[in-house]
C-alpha positions in Angstrom: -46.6 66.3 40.3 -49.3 63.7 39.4 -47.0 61.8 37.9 -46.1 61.0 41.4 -48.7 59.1 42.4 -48.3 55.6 42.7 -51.2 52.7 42.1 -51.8 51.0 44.8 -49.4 48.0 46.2 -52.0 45.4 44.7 -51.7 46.9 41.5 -48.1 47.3 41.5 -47.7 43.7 42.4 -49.9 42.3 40.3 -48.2 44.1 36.9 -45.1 42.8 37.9 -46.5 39.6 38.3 -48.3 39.7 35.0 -44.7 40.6 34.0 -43.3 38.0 35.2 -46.0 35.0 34.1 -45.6 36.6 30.7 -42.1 36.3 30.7 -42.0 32.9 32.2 -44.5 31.7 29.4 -42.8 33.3 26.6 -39.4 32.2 26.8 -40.3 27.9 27.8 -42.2 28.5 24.6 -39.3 30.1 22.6 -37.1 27.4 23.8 -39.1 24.2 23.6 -38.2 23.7 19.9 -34.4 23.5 20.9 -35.5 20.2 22.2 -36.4 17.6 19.8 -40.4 16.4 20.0 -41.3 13.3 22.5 -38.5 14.3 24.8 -39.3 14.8 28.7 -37.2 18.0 28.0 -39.6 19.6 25.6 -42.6 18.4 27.2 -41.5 19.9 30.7 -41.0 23.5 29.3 -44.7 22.8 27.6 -46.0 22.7 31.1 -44.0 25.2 32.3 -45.8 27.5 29.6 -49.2 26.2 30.3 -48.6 26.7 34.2 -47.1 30.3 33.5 -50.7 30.8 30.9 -53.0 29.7 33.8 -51.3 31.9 36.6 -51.6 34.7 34.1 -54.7 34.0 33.4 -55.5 34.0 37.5 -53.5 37.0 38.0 -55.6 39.0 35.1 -58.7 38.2 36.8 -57.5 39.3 40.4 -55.8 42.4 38.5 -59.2 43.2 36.9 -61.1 42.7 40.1 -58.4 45.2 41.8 -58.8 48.1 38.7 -62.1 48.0 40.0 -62.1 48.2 43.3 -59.2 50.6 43.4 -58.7 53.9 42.0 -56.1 54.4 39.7 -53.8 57.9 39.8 -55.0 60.4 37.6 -53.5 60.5 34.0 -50.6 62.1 33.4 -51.4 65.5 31.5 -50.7 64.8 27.9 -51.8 65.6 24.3 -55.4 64.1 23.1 -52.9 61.3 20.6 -50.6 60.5 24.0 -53.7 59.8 26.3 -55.9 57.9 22.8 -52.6 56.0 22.7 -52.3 55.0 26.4 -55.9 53.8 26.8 -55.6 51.6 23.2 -52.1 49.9 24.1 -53.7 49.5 27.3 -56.7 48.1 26.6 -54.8 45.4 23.8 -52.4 45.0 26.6 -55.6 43.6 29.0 -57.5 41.9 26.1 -54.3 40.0 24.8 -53.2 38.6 28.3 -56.8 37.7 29.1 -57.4 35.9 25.3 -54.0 34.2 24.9 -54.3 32.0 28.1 -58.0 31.7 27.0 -57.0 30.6 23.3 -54.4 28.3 24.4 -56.6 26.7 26.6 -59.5 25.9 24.3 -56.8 25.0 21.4 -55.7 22.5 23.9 -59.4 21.2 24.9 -60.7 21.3 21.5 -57.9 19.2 20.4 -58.3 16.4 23.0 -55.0 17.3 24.4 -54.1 17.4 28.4 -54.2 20.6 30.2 -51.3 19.8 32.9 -50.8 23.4 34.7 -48.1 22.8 37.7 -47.8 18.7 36.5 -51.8 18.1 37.4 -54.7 17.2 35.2 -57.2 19.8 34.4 -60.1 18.4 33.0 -62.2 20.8 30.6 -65.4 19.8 30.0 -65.4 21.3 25.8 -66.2 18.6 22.9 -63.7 17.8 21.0 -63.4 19.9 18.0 -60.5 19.5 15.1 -61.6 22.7 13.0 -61.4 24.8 16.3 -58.4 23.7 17.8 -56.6 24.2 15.0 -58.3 27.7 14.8 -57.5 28.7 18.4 -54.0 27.1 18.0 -53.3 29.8 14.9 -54.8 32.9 16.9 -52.9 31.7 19.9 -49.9 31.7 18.0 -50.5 34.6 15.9 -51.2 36.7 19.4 -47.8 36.1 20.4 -47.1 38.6 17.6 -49.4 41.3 18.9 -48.0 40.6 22.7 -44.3 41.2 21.5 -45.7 44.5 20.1 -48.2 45.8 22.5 -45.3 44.7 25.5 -42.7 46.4 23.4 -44.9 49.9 22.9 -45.9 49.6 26.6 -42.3 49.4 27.3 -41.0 51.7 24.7 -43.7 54.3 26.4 -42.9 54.0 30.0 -38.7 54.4 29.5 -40.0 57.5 27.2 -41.8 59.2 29.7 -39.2 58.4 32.4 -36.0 59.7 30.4 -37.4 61.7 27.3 -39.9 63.5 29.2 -39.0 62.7 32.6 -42.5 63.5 33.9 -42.0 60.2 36.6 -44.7 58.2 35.1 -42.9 55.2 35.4 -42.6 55.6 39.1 -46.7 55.1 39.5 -45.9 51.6 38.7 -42.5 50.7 40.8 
């Protein structure tokens, strides 16, 4: 079945990865406001998000570079909607994890705040800019939305084809 055909091991790894930086981003920024502003606490888990942003940033590039020079299993035969639907998640799937590092880091640079991936300073050099800071701060935060969504349809989709149709699909990508 084509269904059976896996990516390749760079393109496994790399989604899992992506997984993973996601993850690891998602929940220091969920759990930061437990921990009351100024403290080392909250300001730890803000460079643990930042640091999980950049290396997903990183990973999206290398995953990008690897969707081109690899070729990807042929699509699982579907109805015109189920294959429109898996290029659109897709696609806001690769948009949103390339733009929300992206956003957070110009929200940050714009607003003369430090950019301290892994503890170190990264200089960006952007003039500082109130009105768009505060702009790319809202769309940053307003993307988490559209993450949660596109992550949970992406999601939603795989188990669906694994236990509702059980065509394999999700096997491509394990």
């Amino acid at each position: 079945m084509q269904s059976e055909l896996k990516y390749s091991f760079t393109m496994r790894a790399l989604h899992w990865l992506v997984v993973l930086a996601v993850l690891i981003a998602v929940v220091a920024i969920e759990i930061m406001d437990f921990f009351p502003k100024g403290s080392a606490e909250r300001a730890a888990l803000f460079i643990i998000h930042q640091t999980a942003g950049l290396s997903l940033l990183a990973l999206m590039v290398l995953r990008l570079l690897a969707r081109v020079a690899t070729q990807a299993p042929p699509p699982v035969p579907g109805t015109p909607l189920m294959q429109l639907a898996a290029r659109v998640t897709h696609g806001a799937l690769y948009t949103l994890m390339v733009g929300m590092p992206v956003l957070g880091l110009l929200a940050l640079a714009w607003g003369g705040k430090p950019i301290q991936p892994f503890g170190l300073d990264l200089p960006l050099a952007v003039a500082q800019d109130k009105t768009l800071a505060h702009l790319a701060k809202e769309v940053h935060e307003s993307g988490a939305t559209l993450v949660y969504i596109a992550v949970g349809l992406h999601a939603a989709a795989a188990l669906w084809h694994e236990f509702i149709l059980k065509d394999r699909l999700l096997r491509r990508m394990i």
